[in-house]
Each structure stands twice: as C-alpha cells, then as structure tokens.
Backbone of each chain as ProteinMPNN parsed JSONL, in Angstrom:
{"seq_chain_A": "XXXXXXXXXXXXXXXXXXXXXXXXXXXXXXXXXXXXXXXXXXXXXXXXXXXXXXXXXXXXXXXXXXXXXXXXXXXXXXXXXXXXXXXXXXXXXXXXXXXXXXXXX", "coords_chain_A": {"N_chain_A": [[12.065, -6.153, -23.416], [13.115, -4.576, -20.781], [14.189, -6.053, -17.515], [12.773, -5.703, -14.577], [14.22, -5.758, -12.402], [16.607, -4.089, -12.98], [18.16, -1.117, -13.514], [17.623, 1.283, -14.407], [17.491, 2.12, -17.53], [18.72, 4.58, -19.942], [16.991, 5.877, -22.542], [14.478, 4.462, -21.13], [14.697, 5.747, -18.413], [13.826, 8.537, -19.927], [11.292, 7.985, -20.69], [9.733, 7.117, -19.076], [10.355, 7.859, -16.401], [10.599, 10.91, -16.461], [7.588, 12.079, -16.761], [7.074, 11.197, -13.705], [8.761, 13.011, -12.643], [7.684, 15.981, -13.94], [5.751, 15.291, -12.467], [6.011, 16.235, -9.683], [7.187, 15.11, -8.646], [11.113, 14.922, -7.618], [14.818, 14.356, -8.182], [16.776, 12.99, -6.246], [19.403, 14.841, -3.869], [21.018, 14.523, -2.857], [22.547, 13.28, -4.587], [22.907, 10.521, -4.423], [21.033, 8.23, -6.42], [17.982, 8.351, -6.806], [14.454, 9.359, -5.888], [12.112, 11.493, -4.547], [9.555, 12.867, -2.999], [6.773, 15.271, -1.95], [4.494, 14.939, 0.378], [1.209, 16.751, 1.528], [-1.269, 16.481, 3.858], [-4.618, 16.928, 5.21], [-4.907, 16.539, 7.997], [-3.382, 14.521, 10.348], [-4.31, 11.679, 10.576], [-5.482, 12.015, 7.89], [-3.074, 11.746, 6.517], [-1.961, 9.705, 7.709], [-3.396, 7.83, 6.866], [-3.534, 7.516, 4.203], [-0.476, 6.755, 3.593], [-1.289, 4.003, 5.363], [-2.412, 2.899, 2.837], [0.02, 2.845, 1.224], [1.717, 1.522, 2.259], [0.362, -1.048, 2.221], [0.545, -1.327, -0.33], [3.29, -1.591, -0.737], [4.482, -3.414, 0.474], [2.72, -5.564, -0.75], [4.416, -5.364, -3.341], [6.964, -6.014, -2.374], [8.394, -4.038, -2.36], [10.106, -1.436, -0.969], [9.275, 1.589, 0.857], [11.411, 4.497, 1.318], [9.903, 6.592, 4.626], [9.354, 9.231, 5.763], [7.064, 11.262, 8.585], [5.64, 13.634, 9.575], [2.833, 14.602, 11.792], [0.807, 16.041, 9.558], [2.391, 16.043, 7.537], [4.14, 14.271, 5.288], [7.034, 12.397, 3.852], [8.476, 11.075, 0.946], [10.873, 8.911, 0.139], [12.244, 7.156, -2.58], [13.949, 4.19, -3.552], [16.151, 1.471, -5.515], [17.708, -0.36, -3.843], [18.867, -2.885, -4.265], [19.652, -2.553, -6.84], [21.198, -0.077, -6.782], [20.499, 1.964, -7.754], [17.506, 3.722, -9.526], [14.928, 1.866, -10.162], [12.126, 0.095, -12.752], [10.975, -0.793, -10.598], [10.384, 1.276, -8.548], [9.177, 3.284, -9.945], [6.79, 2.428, -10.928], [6.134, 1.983, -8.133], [6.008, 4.758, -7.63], [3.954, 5.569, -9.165], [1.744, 4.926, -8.423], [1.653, 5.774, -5.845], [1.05, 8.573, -6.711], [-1.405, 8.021, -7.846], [-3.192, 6.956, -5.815], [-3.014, 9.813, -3.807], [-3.844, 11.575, -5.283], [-7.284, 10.843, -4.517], [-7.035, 12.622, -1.653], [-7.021, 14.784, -3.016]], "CA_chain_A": [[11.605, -5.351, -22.271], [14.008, -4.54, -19.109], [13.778, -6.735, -16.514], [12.118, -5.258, -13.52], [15.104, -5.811, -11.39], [18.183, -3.219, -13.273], [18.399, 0.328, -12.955], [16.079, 2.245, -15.954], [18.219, 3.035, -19.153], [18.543, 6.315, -20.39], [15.816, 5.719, -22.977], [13.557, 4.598, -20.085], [14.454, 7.463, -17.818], [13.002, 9.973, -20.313], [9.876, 8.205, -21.122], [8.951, 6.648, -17.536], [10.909, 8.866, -15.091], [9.92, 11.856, -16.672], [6.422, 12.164, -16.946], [6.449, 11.535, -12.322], [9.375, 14.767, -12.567], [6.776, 16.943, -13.87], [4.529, 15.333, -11.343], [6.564, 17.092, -8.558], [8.77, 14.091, -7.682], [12.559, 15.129, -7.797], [15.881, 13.877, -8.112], [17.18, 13.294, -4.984], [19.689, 16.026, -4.054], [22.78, 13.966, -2.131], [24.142, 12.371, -4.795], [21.665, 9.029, -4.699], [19.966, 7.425, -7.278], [16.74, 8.486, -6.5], [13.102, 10.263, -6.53], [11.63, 12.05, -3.338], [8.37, 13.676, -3.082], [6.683, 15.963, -0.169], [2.958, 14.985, 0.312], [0.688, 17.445, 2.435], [-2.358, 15.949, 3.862], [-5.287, 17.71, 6.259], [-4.711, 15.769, 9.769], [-2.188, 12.807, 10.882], [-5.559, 10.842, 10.111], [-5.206, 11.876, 6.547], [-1.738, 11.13, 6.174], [-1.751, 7.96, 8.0], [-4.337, 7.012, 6.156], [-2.526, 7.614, 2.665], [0.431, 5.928, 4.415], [-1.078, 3.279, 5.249], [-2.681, 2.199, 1.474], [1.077, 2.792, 0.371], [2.124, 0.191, 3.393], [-0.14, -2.48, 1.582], [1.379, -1.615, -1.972], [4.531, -1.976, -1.196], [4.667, -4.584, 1.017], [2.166, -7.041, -1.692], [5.649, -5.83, -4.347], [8.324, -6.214, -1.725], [9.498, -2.75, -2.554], [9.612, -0.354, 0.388], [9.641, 3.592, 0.28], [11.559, 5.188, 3.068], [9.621, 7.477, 3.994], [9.167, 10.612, 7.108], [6.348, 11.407, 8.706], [5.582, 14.257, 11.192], [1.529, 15.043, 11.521], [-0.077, 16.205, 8.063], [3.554, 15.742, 6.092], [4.472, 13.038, 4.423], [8.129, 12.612, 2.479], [8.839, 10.185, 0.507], [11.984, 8.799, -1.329], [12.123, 5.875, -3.662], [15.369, 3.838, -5.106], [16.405, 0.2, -5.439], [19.235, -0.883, -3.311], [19.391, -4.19, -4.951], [20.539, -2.249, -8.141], [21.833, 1.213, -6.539], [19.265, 3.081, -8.188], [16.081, 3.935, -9.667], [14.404, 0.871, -11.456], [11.213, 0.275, -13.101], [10.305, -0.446, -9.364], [10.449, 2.469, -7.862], [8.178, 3.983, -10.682], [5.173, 1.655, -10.34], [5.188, 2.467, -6.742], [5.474, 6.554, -7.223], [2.638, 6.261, -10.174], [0.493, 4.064, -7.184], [1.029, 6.798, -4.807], [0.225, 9.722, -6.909], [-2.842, 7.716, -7.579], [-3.336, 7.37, -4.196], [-2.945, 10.924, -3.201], [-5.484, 12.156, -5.83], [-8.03, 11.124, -3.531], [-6.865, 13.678, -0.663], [-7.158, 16.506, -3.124]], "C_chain_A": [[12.583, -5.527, -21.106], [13.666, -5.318, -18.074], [13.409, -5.251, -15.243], [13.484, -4.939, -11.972], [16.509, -4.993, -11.84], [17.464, -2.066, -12.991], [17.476, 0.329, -14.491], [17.915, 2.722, -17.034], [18.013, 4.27, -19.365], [16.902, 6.569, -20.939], [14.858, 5.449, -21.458], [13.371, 5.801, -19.033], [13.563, 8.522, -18.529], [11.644, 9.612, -20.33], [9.186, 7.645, -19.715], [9.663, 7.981, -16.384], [10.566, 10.436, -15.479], [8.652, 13.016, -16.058], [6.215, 12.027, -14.711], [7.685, 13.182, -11.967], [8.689, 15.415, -12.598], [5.562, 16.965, -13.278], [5.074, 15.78, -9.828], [7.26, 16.08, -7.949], [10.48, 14.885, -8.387], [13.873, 14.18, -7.309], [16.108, 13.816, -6.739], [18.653, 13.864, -4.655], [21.134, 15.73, -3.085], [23.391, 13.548, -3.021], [23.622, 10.901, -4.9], [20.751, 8.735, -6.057], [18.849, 8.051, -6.806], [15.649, 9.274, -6.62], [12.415, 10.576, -5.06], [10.461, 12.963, -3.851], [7.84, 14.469, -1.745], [4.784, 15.742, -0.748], [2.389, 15.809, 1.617], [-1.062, 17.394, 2.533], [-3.538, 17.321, 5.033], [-4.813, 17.822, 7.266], [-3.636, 14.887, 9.24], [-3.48, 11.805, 10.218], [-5.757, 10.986, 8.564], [-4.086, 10.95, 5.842], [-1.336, 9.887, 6.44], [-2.536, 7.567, 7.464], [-3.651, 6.336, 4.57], [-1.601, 6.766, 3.297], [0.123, 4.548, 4.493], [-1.822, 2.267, 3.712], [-1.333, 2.27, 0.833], [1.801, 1.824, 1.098], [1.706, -0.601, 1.758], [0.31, -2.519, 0.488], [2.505, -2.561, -1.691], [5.128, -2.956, -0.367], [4.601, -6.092, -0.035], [3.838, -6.489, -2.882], [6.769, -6.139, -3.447], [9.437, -4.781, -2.114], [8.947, -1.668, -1.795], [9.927, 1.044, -0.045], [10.664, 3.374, 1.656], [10.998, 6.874, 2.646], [9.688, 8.332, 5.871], [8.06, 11.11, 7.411], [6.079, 12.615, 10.07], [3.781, 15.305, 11.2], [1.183, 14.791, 10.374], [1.101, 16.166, 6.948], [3.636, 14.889, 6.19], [5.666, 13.203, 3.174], [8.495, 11.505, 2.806], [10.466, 9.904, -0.301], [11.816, 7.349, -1.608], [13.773, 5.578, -4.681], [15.302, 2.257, -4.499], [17.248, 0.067, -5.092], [19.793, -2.152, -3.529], [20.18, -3.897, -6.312], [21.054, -0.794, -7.963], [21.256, 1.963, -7.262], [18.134, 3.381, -8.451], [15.575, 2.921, -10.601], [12.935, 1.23, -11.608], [10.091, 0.252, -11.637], [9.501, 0.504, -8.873], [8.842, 3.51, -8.901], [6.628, 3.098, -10.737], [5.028, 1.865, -9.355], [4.946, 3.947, -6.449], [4.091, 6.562, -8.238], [1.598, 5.605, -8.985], [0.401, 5.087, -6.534], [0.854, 7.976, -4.94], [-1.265, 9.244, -7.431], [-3.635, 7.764, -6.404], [-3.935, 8.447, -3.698], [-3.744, 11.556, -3.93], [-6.79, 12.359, -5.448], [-8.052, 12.124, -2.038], [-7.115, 14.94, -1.047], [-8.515, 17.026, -2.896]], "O_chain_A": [[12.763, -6.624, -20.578], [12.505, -5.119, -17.719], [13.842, -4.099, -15.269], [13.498, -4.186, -10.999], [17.504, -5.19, -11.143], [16.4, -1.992, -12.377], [16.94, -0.479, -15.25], [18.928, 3.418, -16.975], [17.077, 4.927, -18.908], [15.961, 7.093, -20.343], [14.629, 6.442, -20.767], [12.401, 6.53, -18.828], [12.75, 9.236, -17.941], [10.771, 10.448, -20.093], [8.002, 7.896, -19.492], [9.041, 8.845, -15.766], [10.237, 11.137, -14.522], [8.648, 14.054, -15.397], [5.298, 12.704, -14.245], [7.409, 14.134, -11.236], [8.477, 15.942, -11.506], [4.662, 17.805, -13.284], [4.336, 15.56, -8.868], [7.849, 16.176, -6.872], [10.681, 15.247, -9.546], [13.904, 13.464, -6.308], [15.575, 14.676, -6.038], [19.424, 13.2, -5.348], [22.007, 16.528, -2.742], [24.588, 13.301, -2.874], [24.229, 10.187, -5.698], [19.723, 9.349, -6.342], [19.316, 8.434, -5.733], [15.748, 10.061, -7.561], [12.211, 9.54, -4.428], [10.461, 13.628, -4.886], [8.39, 14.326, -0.653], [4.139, 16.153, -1.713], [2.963, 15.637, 2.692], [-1.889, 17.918, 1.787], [-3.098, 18.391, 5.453], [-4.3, 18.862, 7.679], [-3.201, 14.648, 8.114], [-3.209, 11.229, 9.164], [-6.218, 10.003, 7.985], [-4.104, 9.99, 5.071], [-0.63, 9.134, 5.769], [-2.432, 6.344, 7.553], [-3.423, 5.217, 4.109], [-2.182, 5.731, 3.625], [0.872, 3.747, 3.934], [-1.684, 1.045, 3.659], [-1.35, 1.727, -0.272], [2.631, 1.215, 0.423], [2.326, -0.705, 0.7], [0.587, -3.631, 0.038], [2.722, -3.707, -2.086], [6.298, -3.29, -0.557], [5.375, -7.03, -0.226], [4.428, -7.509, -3.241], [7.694, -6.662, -4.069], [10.657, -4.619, -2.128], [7.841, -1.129, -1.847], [10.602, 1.479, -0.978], [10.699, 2.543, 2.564], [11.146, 7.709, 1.754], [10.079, 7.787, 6.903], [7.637, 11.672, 6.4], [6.31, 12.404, 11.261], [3.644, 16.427, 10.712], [1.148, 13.64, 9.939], [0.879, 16.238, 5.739], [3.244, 14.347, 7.223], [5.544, 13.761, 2.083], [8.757, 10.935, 3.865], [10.997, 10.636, -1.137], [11.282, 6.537, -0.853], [14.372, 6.096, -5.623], [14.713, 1.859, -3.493], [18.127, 0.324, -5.914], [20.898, -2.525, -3.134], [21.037, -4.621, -6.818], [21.366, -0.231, -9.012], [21.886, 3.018, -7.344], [17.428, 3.346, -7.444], [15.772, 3.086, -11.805], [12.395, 2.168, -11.022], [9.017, 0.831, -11.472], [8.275, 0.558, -8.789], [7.881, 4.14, -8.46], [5.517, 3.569, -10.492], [3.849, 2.053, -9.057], [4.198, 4.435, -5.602], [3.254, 7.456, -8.114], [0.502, 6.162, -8.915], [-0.718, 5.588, -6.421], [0.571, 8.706, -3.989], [-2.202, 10.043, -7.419], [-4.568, 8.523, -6.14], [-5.064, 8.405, -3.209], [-4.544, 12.252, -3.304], [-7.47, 13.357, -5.69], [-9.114, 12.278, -1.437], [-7.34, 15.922, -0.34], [-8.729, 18.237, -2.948]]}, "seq_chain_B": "XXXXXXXXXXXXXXXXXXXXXXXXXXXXXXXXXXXXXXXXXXXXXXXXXXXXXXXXXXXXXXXXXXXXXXXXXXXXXXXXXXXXXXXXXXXXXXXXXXXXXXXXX", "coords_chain_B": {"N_chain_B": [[0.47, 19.16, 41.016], [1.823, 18.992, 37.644], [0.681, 20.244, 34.49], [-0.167, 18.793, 32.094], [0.817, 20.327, 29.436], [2.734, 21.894, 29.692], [5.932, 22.033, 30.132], [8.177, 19.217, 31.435], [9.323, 19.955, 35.111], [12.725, 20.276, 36.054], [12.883, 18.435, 38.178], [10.77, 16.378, 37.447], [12.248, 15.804, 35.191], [14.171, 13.85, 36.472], [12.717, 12.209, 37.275], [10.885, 11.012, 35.691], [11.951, 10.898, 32.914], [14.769, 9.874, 33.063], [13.706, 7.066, 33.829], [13.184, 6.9, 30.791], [15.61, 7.041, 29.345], [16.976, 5.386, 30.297], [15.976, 3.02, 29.081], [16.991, 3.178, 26.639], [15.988, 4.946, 25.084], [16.927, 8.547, 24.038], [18.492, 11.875, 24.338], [17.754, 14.196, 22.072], [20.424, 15.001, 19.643], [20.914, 17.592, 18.087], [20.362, 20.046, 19.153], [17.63, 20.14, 20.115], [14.746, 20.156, 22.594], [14.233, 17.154, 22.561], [13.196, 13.523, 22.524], [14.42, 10.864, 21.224], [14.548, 7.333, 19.296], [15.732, 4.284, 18.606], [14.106, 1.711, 16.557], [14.146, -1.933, 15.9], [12.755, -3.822, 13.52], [11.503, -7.299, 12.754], [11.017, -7.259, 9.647], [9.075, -5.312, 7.34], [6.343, -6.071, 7.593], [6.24, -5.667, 10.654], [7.401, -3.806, 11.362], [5.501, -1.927, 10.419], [3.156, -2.476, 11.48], [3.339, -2.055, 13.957], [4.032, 0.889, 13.864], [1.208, 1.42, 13.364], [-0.427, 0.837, 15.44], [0.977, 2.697, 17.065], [0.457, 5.276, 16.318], [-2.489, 5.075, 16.153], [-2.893, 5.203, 18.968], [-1.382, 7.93, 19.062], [-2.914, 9.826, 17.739], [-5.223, 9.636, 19.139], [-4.7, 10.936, 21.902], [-3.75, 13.399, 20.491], [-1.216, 14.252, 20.025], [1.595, 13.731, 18.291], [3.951, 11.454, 16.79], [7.615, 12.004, 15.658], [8.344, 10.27, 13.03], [10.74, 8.161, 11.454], [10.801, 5.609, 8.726], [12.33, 2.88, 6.979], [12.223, -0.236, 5.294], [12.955, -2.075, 8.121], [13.135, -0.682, 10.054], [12.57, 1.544, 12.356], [12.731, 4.943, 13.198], [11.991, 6.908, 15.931], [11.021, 10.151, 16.923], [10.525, 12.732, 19.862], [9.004, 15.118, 20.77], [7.157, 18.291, 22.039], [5.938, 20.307, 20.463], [3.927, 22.785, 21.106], [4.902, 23.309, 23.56], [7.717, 23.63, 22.712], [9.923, 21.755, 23.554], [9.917, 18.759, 25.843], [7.441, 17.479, 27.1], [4.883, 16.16, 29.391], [3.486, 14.439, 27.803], [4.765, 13.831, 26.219], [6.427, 12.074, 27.845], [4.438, 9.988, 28.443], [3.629, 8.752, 25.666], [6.005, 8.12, 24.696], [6.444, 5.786, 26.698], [4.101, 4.454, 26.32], [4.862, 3.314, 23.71], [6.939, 2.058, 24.305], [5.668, 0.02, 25.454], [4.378, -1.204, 23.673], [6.659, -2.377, 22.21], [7.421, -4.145, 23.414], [5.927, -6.529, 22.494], [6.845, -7.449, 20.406], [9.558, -8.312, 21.084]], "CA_chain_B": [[0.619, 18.547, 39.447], [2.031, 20.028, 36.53], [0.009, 20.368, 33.162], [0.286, 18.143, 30.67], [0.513, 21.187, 28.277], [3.854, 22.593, 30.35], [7.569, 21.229, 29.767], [8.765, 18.931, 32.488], [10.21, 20.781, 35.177], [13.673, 19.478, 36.686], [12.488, 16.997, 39.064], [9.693, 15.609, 36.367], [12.714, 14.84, 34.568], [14.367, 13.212, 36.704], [12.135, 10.745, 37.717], [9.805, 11.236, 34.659], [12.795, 11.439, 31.857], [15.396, 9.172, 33.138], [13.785, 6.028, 33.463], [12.769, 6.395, 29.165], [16.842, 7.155, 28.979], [17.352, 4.323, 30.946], [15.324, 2.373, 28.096], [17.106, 3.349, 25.25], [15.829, 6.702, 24.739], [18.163, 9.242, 23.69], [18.014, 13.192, 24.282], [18.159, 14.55, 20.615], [21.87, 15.806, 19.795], [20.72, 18.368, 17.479], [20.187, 21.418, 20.233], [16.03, 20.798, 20.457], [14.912, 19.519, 23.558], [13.368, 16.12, 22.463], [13.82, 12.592, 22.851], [14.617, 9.723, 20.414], [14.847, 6.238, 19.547], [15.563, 3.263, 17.288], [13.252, 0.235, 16.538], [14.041, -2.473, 14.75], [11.943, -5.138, 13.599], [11.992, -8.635, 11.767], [10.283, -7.049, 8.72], [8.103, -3.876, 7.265], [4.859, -5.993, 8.448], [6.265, -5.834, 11.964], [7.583, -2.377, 11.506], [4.281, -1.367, 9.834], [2.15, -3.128, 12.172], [3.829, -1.355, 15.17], [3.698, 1.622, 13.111], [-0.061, 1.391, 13.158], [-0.613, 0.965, 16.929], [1.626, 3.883, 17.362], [-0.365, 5.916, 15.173], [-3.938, 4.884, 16.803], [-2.826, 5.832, 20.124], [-1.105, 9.436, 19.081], [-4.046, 10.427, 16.901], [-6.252, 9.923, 20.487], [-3.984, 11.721, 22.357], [-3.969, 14.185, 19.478], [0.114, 14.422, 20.57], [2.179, 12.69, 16.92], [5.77, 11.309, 16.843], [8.035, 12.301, 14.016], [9.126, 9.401, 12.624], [11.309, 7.631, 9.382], [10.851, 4.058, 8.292], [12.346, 2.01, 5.879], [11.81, -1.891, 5.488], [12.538, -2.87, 9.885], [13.788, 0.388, 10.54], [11.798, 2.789, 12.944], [13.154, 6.168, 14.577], [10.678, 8.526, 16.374], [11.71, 11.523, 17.899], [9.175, 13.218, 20.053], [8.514, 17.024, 21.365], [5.976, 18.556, 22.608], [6.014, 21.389, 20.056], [3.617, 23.92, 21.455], [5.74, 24.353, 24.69], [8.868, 23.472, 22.497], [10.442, 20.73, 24.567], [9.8, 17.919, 26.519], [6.205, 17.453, 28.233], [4.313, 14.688, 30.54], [2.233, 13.921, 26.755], [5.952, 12.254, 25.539], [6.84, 10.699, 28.109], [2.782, 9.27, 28.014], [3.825, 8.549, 24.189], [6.936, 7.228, 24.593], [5.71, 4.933, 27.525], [3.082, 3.361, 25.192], [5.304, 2.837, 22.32], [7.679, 0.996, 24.646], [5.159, -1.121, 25.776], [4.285, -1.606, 22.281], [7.465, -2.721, 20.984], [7.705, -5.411, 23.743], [5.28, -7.594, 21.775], [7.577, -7.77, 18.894], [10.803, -8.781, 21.599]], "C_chain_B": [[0.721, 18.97, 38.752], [1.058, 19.31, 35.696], [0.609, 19.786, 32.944], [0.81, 19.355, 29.258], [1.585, 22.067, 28.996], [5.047, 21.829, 30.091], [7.64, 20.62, 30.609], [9.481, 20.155, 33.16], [11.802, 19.598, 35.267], [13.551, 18.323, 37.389], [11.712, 16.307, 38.184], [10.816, 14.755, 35.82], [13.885, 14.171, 35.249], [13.905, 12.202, 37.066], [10.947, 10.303, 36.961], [10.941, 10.071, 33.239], [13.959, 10.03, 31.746], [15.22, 7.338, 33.053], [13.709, 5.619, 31.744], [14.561, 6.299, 28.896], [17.012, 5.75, 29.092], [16.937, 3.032, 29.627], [15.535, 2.516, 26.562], [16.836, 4.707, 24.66], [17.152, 7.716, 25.042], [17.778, 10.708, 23.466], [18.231, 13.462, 22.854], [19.305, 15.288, 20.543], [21.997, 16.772, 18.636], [20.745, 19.816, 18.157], [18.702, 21.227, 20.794], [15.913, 19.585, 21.49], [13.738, 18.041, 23.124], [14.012, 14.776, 22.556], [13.551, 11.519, 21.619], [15.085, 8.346, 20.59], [14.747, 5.122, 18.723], [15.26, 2.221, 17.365], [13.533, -0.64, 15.366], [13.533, -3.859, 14.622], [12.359, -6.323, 12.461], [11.468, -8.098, 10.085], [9.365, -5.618, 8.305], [6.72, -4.356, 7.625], [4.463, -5.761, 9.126], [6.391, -4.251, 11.538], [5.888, -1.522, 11.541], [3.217, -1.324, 11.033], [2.16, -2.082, 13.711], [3.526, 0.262, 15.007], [2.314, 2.514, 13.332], [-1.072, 1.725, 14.475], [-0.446, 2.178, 17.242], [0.728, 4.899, 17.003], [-1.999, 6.465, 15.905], [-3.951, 5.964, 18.145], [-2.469, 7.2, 20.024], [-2.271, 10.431, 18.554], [-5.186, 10.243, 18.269], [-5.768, 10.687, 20.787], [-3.886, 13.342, 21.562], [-2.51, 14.646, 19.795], [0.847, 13.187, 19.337], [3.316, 13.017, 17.055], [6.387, 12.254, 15.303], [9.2, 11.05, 14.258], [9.837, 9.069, 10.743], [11.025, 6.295, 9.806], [11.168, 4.384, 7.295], [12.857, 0.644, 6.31], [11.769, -1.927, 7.23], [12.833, -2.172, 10.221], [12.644, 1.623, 11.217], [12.592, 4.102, 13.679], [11.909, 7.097, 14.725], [11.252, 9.118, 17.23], [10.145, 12.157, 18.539], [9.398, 14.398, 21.196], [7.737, 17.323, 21.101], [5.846, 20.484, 21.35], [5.33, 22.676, 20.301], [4.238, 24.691, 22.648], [7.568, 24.183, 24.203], [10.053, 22.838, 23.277], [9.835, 19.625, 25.117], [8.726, 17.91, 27.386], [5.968, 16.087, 28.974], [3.665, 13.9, 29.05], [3.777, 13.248, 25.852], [6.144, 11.672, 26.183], [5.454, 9.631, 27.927], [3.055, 8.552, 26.668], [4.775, 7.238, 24.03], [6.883, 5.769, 25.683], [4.989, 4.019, 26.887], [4.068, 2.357, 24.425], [6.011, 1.863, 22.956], [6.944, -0.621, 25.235], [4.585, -2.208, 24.69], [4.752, -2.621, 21.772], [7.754, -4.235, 21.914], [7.09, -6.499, 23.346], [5.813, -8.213, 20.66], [9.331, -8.541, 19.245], [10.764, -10.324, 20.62]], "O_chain_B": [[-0.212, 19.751, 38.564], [0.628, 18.179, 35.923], [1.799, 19.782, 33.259], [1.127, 18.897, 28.16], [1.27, 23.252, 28.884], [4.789, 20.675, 29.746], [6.986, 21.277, 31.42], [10.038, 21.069, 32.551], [11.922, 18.497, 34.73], [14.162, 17.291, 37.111], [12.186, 15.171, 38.152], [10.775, 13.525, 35.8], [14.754, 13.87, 34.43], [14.61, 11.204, 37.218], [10.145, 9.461, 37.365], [10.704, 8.931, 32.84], [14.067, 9.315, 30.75], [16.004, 6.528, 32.559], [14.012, 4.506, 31.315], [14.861, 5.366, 28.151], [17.173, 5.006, 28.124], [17.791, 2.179, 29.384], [14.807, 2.214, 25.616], [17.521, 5.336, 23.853], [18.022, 7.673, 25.912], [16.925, 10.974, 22.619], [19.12, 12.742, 22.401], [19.377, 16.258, 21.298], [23.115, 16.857, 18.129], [21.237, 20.721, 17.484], [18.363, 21.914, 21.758], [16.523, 18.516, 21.473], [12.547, 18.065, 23.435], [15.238, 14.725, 22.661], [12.42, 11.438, 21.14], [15.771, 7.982, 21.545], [13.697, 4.948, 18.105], [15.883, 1.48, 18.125], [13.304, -0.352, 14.191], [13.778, -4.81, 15.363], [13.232, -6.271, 11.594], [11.731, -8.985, 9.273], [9.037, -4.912, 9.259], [5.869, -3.523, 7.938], [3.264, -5.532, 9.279], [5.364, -3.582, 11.42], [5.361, -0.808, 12.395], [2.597, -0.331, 11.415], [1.209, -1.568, 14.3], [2.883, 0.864, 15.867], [2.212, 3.736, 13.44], [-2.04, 2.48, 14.568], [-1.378, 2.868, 17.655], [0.205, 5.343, 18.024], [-2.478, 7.581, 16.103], [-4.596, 6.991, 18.356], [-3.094, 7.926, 20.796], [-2.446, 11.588, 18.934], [-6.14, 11.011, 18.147], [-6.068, 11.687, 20.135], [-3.977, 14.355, 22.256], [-2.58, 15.874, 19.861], [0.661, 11.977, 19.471], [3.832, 14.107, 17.301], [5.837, 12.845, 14.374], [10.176, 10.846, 14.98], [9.608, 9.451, 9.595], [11.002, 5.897, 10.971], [10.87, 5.373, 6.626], [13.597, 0.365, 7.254], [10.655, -1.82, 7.743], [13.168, -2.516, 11.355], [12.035, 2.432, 10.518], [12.988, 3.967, 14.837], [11.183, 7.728, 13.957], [11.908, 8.683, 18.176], [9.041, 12.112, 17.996], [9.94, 14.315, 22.299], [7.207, 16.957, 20.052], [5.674, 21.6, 21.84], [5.869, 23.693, 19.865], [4.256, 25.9, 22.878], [8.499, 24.468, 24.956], [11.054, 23.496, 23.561], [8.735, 19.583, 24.567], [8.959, 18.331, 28.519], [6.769, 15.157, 29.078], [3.35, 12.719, 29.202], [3.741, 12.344, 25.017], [6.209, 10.492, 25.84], [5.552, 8.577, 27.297], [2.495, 7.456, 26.682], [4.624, 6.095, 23.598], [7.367, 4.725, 25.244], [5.273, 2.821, 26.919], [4.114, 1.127, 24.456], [5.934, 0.741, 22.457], [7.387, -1.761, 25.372], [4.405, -3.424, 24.744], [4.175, -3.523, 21.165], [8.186, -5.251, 21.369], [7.563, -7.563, 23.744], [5.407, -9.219, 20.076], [10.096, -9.055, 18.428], [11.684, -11.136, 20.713]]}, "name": "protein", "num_of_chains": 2, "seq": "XXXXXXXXXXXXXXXXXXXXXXXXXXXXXXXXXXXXXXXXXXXXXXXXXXXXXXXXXXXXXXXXXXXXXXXXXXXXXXXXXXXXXXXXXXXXXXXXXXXXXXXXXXXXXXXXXXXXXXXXXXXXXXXXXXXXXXXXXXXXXXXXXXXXXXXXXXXXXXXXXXXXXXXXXXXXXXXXXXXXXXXXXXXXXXXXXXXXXXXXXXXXXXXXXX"}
C-alpha cells in the first residue's frame, strides 16, 4: 500500500482520483498538481458553516485546503506541497468535503 | 452624515481611508475600488480562529470580506459591492479585523 505521504501512481489516479473528477472536482488548470472544486452554499452562514467543519478536518490531518471565500461561494483547491502534488491526502480530504456538502443540498 | 450604503466621498477618504492605508491596507491594483490586506499567523488554528471572529462580526453587519487562506496565510479584500466601491461598512470591517488581528501580535 502507498504511503500516505508520495504523490498517487498512475494506477491510483484512475481508481481514487477518478471517481471525485466525476464528482465535479477538476484538474487544476495552471499547470499544478492539483484538484479544485466550486461549492455554492445559501448565505455566508451556510458557507461558513461548511468551512468551518472542513477547518476541523483538516487541521485534526494537518492537511490544509487553500481555499476562497466571498459570501455563498466557496473554492477550493487541494495538493501536497510536501510531494508537489496530489497524494492520497488530498483525496481523503475532497471525499470529507463532498460528504460534508451533501448536507447543504 | 453620509450613509453607510453610499461610497466615501473625498474627504471620508481622507480621514476615513488613510488612516487603514496607514495600517497596512492597500488600495486594490486591479482597477476596482477596494481595499486589501495580508495576515499572517503562527498557524491555520490562529489563522482559522481569526478567520472565525471575522466571520461572526461580517455575518452581523450582513457586509462579507472576500478572502483566501492557506495554512497562516490570510488576504481579504473588501468592497462595498452594491455601491461598487469603497463605503463607511469597510472601513467599519476593516477597523474590526484590525483590532482583531492585534490579539494574535
């Protein structure tokens, strides 16, 4: 099993990175390693809300989003800068916060 | 007394406008008339935490920054978007936040 701390293998890409692609996360579009999403909540009180249950994730793993916030949007991106790209990280914290965001629908 | 719900005029921002400059605040160098500014903290608890405050108080106000984080990294930019520019309800905003961030000096 991959350590937790490299970049995702090919094999892993298709069968983990996948499956949040066709959940509306995308590549990220500079040229980065990475996975960006656009969440769209009711209110600021929605969104900060969501926001902050993805705080407490990723604080208790030590793996941060960066993310943008202006009212009821919410964008996210997700990569590992300890390994310059997308590890298994990054994907335990986008499957957390489309769990997450299930509750807003 | 001008509206809160009107742009600064000229004089507002001079003696409104200049002291937030004076403090680090930075007109936005994009073309839109708003003001920005970068926070950085020991950590995403502090960031977060600050974050959170910020948050409380704009969601009263019903007047929200647009900000990015990642890990100690804060920028918020802030305009008054219904009069498209600069009102008395940022500097009110940005006022807070600075008083905010002095807990974290």
């Amino acid at each position: 099993m991959a350590s937790k701390r490299t970049k995702l293998s090919e094999d892993e890409r298709k069968t983990k990175l996948n499956p949040l692609i066709d959940n509306k996360w995308s590549l990220d579009d500079s040229g980065r390693d990475a996975i960006k999403k656009h969440f769209l909540f009711k209110d600021f009180n929605e969104a900060f809300g969501f926001m902050t249950r993805v705080a407490l994730k990723a604080d208790r793993m030590d793996h941060h989003p960066e993310w943008f916030n202006v009212y009821n949007k919410v964008d996210i991106t997700l990569s590992s800068h300890d390994v310059n790209g997308i590890s298994e990280r990054d994907i335990s914290l986008a499957t957390f916060i489309d769990q997450c965001f299930q509750s807003y629908k």
